[in-house]
Structures are given as C-alpha cells and as structure tokens.
DRENVO-652124 format. One record per residue (C-alpha): x, y, z. Coordinates in pm, 1 decimal. Example, Ala and Ser with C-alpha at 12.3 -4.5 7.8 and 13.67 -1.06 7.14 Angstrom:
% DRENVO-652124
<<1230.0, -450.0, 780.0>>
<<1367.0, -106.0, 714.0>>
This chain:
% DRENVO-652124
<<-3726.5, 3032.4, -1794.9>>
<<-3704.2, 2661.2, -1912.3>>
<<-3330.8, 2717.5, -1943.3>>
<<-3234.1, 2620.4, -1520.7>>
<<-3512.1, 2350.0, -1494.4>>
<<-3348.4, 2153.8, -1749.6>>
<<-3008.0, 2207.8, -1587.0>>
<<-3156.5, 2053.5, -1238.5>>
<<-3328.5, 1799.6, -1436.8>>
<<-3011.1, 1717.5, -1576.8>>
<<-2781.2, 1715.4, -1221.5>>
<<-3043.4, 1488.7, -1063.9>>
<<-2908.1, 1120.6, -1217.7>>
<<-2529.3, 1295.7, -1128.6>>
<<-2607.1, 1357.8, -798.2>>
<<-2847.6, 1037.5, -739.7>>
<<-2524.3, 847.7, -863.7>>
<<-2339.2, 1003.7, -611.2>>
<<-2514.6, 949.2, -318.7>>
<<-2527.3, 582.1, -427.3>>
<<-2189.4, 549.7, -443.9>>
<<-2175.0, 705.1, -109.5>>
<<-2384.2, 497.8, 61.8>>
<<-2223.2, 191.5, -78.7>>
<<-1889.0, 281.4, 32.9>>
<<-2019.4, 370.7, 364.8>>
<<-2221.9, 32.9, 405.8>>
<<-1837.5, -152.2, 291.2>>
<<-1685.8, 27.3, 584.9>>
<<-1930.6, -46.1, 838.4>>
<<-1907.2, -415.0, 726.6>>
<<-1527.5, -423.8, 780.4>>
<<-1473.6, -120.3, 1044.1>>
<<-1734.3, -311.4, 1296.0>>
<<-1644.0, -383.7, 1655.1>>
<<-1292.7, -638.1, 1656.5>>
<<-1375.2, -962.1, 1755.8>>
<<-1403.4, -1006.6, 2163.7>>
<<-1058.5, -1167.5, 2286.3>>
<<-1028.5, -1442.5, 2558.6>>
<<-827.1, -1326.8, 2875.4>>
<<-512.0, -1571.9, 2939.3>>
<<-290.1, -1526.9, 3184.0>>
<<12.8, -1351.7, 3099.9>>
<<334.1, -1484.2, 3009.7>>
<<550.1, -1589.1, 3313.1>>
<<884.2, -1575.4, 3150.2>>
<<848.8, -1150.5, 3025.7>>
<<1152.1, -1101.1, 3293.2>>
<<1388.4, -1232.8, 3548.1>>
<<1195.2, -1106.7, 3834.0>>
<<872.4, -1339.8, 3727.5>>
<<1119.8, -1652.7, 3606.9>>
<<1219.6, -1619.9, 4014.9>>
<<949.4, -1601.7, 4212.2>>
<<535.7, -1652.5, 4104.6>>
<<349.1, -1415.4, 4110.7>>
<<33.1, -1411.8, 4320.8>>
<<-305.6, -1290.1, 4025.9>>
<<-499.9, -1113.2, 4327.6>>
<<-171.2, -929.7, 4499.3>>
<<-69.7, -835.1, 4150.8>>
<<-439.7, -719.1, 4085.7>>
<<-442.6, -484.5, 4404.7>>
<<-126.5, -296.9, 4318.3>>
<<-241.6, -251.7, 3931.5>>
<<-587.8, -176.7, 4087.1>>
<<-483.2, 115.2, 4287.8>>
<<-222.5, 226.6, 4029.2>>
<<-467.6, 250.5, 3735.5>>
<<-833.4, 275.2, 3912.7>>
<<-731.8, 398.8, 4260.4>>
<<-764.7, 758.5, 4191.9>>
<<-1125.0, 735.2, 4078.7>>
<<-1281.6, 373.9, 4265.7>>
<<-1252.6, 183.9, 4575.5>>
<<-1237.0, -160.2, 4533.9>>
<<-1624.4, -305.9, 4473.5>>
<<-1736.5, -508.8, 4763.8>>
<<-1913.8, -785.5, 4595.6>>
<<-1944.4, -828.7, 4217.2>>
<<-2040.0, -1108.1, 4006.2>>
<<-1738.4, -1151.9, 3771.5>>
<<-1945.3, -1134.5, 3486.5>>
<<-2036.6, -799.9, 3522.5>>
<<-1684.3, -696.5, 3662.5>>
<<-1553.5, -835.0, 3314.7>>
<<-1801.2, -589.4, 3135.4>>
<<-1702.4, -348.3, 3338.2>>
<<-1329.6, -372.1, 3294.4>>
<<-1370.2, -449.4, 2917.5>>
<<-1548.0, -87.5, 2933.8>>
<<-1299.8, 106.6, 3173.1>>
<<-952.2, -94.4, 2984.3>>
<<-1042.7, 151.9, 2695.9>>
<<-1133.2, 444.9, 2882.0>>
<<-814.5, 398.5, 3153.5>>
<<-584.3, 256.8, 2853.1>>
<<-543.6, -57.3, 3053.1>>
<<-324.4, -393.2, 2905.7>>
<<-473.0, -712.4, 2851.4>>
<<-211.6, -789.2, 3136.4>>
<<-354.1, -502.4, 3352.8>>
<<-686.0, -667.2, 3297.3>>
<<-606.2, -1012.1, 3349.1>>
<<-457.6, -918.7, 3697.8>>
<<-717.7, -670.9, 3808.4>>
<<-992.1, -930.2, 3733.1>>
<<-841.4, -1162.8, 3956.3>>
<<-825.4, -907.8, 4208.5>>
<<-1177.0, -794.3, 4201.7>>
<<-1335.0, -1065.1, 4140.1>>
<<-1122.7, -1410.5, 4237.8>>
C-alpha cells in the first residue's frame, strides 16, 4: 500500500518544477507580448501618387468618402463628438473595421475637425 504514496510523493517536486517554469515563461510573455506602444496620428504623406503631387487634398472631404466607404454600412456620421472620445473610438473600430493609419487620420478629420 506504501508502494503509490511514495510514487506521488516523489512526482510532486517534478511537477511543482513544472508549473514554475510555466508560470515564468508565461509572466516573460506577458512582459514582452503587452499592448504596442500607442502611435501619434500624422498626416499622411502627400507625395504617395501623382494624383496627390497635383492637387491637395481636402482632410474632411477625404474623411467623408473613407467614412462612408469603411463605416457607412454600419454608422451615420455622429452629430457632435468631442475628438477625444472620437479618437478612442476610432482607435477601437480601426482594429475591428481593419482601418489604415491613413483611413484614420482622414476620418478623424472628418468627424471631428
């Protein structure tokens, strides 16, 4: 009868070892897999084609289309938002609606100018 006790006696350092190791590969992940680091929104580059090098580009038109291309189908346009919470918002939605940065920049301007 003494025979399995010893064997779980003898498993528990193995398996306490384990769960160490575990736990201190999980913590190292967490540490380096956190959020990435929140980026600034710059306007985009007005040389990415002819088309731009022509004529400027106006943020809040530009905004509008890109609004009702990517949010159209699922928001009207908010009447009146602080852009704080309009940059949350986006910062939320860019992931969900697999915005650009560009998309972004453009539809901030839009919604909140």
């Amino acid at each position: 009868m003494a025979e399995p006790n010893r064997r779980a006696h003898s498993l528990f350092p193995v398996i306490t070892l384990l769960l160490t190791f575990l736990c201190a590969m999980a913590a190292a992940q967490n540490k380096n897999g956190g959020p990435p680091p929140k980026q600034q929104l710059t306007e985009p580059s007005k040389t990415h084609n002819a088309q731009q090098v022509s004529k400027p580009v106006d943020p809040a038109a530009e905004g509008e289309k890109r609004f009702e291309i990517n949010c159209g189908r699922c928001h009207r346009p908010p009447d009146n938002i602080s852009p704080r919470i309009s940059k949350s918002i986006l910062q939320h939605m860019r992931v969900r609606a697999m915005l650009t940065q560009e998309d972004e920049y453009y539809i901030l301007k839009y919604i909140a100018p």
